[in-house]
N, C-alpha and C positions, 0 to 999 in steps of 0.2 A: 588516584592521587594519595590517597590513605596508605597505599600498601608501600608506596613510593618515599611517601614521610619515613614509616617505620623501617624503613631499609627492607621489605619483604616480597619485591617486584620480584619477578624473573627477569635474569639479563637480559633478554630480547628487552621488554616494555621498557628498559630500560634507558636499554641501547638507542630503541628508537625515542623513548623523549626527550634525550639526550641529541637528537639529530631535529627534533624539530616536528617529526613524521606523527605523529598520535593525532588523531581526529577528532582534535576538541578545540571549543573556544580558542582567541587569543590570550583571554583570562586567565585559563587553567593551563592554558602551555606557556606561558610565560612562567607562573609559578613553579610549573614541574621544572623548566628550566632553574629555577633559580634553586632550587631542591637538588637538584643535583650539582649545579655547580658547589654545592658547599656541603656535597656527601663525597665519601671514601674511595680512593680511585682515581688516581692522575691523570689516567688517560679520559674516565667520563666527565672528569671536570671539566679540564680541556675542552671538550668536545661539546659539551652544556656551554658552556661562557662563550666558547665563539659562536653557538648559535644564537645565542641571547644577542653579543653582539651585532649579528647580522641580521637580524629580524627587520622587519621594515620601522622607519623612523617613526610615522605618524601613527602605524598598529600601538609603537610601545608608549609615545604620546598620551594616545587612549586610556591607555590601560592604568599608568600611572598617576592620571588626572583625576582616575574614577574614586571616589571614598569610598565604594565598597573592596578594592582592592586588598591583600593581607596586609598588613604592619610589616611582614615581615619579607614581604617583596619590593614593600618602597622603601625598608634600610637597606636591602641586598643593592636596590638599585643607586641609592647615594653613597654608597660605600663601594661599588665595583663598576660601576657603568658612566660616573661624570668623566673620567678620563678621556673620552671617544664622543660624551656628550654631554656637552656643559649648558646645552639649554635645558637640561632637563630637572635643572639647580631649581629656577622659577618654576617649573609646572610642581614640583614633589613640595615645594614649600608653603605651595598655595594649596595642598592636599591634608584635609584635614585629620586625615586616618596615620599620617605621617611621624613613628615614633619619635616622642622627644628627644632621645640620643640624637638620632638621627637626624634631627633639625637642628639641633646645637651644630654637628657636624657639617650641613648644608652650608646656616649662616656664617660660616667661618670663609673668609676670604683666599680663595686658593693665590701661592707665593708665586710672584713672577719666575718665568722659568731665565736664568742665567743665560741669554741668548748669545749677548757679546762676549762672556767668558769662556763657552762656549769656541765660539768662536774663532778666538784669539789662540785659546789651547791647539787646534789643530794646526795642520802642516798650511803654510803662507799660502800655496797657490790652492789649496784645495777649498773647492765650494761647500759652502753651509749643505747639512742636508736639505731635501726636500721638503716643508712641510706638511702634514695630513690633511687631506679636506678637513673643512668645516663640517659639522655634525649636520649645518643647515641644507646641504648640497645634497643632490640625489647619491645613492652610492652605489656607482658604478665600479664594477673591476676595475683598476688601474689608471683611474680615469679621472684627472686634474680638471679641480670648478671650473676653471680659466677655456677647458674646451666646451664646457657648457653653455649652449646656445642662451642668450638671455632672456629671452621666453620663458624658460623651462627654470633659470636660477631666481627671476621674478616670481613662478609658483608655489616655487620651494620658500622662498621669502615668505608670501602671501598664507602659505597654509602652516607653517611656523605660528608665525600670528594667529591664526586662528585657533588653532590648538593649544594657546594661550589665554587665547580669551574663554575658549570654552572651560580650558582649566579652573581660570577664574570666576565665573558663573555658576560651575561646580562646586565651589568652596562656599557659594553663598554669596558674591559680589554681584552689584548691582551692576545692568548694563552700561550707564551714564554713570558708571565708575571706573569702567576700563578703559587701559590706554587703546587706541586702534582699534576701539567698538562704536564710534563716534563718525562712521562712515553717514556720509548723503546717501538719501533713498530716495529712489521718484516715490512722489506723492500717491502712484498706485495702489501698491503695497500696503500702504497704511490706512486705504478709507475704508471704511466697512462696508462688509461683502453686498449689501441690498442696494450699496449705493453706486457700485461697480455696474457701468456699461458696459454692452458689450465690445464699442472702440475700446475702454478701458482694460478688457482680459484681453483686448488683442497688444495691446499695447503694453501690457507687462509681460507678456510671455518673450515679448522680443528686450526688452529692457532687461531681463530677468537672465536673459540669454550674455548679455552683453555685461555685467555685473563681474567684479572680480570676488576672489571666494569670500573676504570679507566683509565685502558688502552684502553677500548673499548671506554671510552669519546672522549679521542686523537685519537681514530680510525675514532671517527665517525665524528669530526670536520676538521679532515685534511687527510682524508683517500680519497679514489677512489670511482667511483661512483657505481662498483662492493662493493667493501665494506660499504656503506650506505643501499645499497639495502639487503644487508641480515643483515645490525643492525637495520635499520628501524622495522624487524620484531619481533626483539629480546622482551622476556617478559618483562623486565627489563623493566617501563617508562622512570626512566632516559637515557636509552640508546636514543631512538626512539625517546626523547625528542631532545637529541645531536645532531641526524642527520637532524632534520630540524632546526638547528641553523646553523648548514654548511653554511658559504659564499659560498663553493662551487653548491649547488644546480642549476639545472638548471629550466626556468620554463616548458622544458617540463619532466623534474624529477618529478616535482611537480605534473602536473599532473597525470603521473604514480599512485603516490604514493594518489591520490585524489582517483582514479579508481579502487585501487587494492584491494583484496575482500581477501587478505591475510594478511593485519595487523588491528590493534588495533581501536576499536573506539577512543580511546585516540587519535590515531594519525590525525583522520579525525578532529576530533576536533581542534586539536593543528593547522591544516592546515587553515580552515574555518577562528581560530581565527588572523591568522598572514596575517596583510592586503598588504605586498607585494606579496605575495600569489592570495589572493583576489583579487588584480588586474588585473589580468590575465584570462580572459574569461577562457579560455579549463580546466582550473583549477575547476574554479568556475561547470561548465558542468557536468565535473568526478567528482564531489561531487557528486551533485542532482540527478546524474543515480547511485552513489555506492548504493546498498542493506545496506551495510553493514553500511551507515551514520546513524547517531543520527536524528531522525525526527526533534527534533526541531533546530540541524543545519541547513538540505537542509529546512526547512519548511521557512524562511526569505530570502532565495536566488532567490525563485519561480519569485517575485517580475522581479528580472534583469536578466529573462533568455529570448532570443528572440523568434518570434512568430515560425518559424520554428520547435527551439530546443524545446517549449514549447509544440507541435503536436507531438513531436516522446518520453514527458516526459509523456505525457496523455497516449501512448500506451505502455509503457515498464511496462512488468506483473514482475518485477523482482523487481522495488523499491514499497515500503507499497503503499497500496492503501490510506491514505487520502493525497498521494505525487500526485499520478494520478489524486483526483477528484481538489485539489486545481489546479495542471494544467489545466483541463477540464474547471472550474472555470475561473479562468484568460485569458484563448479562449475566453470565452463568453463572458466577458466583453469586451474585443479590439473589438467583431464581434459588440456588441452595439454602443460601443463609435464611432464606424466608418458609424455606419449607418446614412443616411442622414435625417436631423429632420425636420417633415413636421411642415408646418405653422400651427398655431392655428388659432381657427376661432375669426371671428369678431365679 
């Protein structure tokens, strides 16, 4: 990414962060996109801005919501991307890492566009154009809201909102502050876990089942720790996003959920990246032994694992092997750094 700032990539890495193709976060390819859209070169601009473009709606949702994100990818994105998506006015304002230009800019009311002048200017029989799907709509090739089955334009709706609320919970709002966070919960969900029967877990799992995604937001932010533990798993990213926003997590939740070989790399990730998480050894441990982590999360963690934990990471035939020989690796140097250094001669 540094090499990419200073203009000093080779065209290829270029070419391809420019396509989209480089195998990293959504964080860091969103940014590289935006890096290049606004470096030298018609043709990688181009080629950067419609991928940024096309990227999926609720990835850039994410990404924008986050406060850890640059300053300088959420002006790229109020200054080049409301055109195509004007919800993304409310998530970036509700962003507190949001530069001030940039939200002067925001809250400025964009001018109705001239529809009937428009209009009127063309030829009598000829029809208005088409206009663009809404930003809110799945985005398919060529393919008008109106063929969308309402199933599908109801979850596009539903996960809009939700990516709203999280934004705004991101920023520091309270749940019983948001609009559309005020959904009904069965009473499951919220009693504490000791008090939970077991008709009870059978009976959320199927209620939990039957929830729409916003319900399941408020399930998974103010729910039980039985209830976390099965939205954690849930396909939905926003969902599995909500439950490690939970104030209620505990850290040894966390580790659970570091260790478990049944959800999401999204999820390992989201954990890695959230440094009250990080703080927490047993956390950081059930990462670097999950199979199932992104190498290049546990690959930076190797560094602060102890020489112990580091001896029983060299032997586990379960995470990738270049996780085992950087272990092996880092043994060898502590067994150097420890050995005692003879005199030189005179």
């Amino acid at each position: 990414m540094d090499l990419i700032r200073f203009g000093k990539a080779p065209e290829v890495i270029r070419r391809k962060g420019a396509e989209g193709s480089l195998p990293l976060p959504p964080e860091d390819k969103i940014e590289i996109l935006t890096l290049l859209a606004a470096a030298p070169g018609a043709d990688l601009r181009a080629k950067a801005l419609e991928t940024l473009r096309g990227l999926d709606r609720l990835e850039v949702h994410r990404v924008m919501a986050s406060p850890r994100t640059a300053p300088e990818v959420l002006r790229f994105a109020a200054e080049h991307l409301l055109t195509e998506r004007e919800e993304l006015r409310e998530i970036l304002l509700w962003n507190p890492s949001l530069p001030a230009d940039a939200r002067h800019l925001l809250q400025q009311k964009p001018e109705p566009k001239p529809a009937v002048e428009e209009a009127a200017a063309g030829s009598p029989g000829q029809p208005p154009p088409e206009p663009l799907p809404p930003p809110s709509a799945p985005e398919a090739a060529n393919e008008s809201p109106a063929k969308l089955p309402p199933e599908a334009a109801l979850k596009s709706v539903e996960e809009q909102t939700a990516v709203e609320i999280l934004a705004k919970l991101a920023a520091g709002a309270k749940v019983e502050e948001v609009a559309g966070a005020q959904e009904e919960i069965p009473p499951e969900v919220t009693k504490r876990d000791h008090d939970l029967t077991p008709k009870d877990r059978e009976t959320l799992i199927e209620k939990i089942n039957r929830m729409s995604v916003v319900e399941k937001i408020k399930a998974a932010l103010t729910g039980n720790l039985e209830t976390r533990s099965l939205l954690v798993r849930d396909s939905n990213k926003i969902i599995s996003r909500a439950v490690l926003q939970s104030p209620k997590i505990s850290d040894s939740e966390a580790e659970g959920y570091a260790a478990a070989k049944n959800v999401s790399e999204e999820v390992l990730r989201l954990i890695a990246g959230n440094r009250k998480f990080m703080k927490t050894y047993v956390v950081m441990r059930a990462l670097v032994n999950n199979p199932r982590a992104p190498i290049d999360v546990t690959m930076p963690l190797i560094a602060r694992i102890n020489d112990r934990d580091l001896k029983g990471l060299s032997l586990n035939r379960n995470v990738p092997e270049v996780i085992r020989s950087l272990a092996n690796k880092a043994i060898r140097q502590k067994e150097d750094a420890a050995k005692p250094k003879l005199p030189g001669k005179h």
